[in-house]
C-alpha positions as CSV (number, residue, x, y, z in Angstrom):
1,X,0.0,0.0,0.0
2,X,2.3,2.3,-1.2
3,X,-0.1,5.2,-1.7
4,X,-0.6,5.1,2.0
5,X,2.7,5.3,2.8
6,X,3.3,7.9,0.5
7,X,0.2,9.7,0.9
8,X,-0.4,10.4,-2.1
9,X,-4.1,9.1,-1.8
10,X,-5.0,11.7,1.1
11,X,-2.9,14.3,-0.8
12,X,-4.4,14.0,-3.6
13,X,-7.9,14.0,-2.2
14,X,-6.9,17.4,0.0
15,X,-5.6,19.2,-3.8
16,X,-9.5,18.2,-4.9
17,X,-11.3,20.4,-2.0
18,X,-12.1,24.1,-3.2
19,X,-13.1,27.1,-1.7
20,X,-16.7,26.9,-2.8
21,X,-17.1,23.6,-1.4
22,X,-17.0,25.3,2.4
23,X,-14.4,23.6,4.4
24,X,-11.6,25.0,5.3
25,X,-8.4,23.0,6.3
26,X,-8.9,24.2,9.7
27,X,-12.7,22.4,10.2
28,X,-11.3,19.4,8.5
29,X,-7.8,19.0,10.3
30,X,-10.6,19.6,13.8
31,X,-12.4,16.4,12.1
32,X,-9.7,14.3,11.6
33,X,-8.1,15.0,15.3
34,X,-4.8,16.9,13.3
35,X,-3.7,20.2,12.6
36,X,-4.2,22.3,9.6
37,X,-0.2,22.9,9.1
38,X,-0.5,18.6,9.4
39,X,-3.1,18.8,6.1
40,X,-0.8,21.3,4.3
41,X,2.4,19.2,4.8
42,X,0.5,16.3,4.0
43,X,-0.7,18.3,0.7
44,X,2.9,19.5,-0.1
45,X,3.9,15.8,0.3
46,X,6.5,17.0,3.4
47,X,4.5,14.9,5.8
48,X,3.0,11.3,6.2
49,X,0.0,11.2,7.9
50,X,-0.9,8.2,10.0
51,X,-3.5,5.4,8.7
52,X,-5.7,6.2,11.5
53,X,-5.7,10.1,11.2
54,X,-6.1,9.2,7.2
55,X,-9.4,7.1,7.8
56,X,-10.6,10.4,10.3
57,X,-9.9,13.0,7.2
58,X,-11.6,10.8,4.9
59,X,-14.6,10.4,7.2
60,X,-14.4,14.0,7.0
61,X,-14.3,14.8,3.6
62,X,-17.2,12.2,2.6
63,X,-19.3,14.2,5.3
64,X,-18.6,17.6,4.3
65,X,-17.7,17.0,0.4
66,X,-20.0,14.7,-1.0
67,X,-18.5,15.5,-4.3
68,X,-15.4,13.5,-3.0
69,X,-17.4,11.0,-0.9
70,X,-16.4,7.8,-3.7
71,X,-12.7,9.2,-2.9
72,X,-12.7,9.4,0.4
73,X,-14.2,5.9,0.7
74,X,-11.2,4.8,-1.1
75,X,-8.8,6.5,1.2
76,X,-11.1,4.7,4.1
77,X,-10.5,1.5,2.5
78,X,-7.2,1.5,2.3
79,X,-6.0,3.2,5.4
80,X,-8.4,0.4,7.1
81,X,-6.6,-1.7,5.6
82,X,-3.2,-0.7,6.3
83,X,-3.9,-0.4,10.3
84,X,-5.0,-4.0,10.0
85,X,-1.5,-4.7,8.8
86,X,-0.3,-2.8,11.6
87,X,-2.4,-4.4,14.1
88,X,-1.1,-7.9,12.8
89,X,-5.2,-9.3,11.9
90,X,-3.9,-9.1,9.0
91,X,-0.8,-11.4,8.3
92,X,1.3,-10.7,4.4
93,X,3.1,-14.1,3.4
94,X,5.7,-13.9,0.9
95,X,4.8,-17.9,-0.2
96,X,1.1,-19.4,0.0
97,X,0.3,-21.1,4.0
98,X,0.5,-24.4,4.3
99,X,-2.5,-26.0,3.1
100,X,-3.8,-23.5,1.3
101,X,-5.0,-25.3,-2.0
């Protein structure tokens, strides 16, 4: 998940919110439990937002921007996803487990 790690997922969703759409960094970094200088580095690709904080600003942005909701459920997905790597309920084998076939 490479686009998490990069976050160039929740970057790329931040670049899509416009002024007319009536958020402002500040009521989304609130939402997501960050700052707004967290959303901006995150935006100029100078910071890596956790997976947790990234499934909170896509919460966010499917509330307030329903424009973006299909791309912040993305950015749910896969920042679920990644924290259940994290977690370990989630286990990545390099071969197949025994008895898989």
């Amino acid at each position: 998940m490479s686009s998490i790690r990069n976050n160039s997922r929740s970057a790329a969703l931040l670049g899509k919110i416009r002024e007319e759409d009536g958020i402002s960094f500040e009521g989304l970094a609130q939402l997501a439990r960050t700052t707004a200088s967290d959303l901006q580095a995150c935006l100029d690709h100078q910071l890596v937002l956790p997976p947790a904080i990234q499934i909170l600003l896509a919460r966010a942005i499917a509330t307030c921007v329903p424009r973006l909701a299909v791309h912040a459920r993305r950015l749910e997905l896969q920042a679920t996803a990644a924290v259940n790597i994290e977690n370990g309920s989630i286990a990545l084998h390099l071969t197949p487990p025994a008895k898989w076939w």
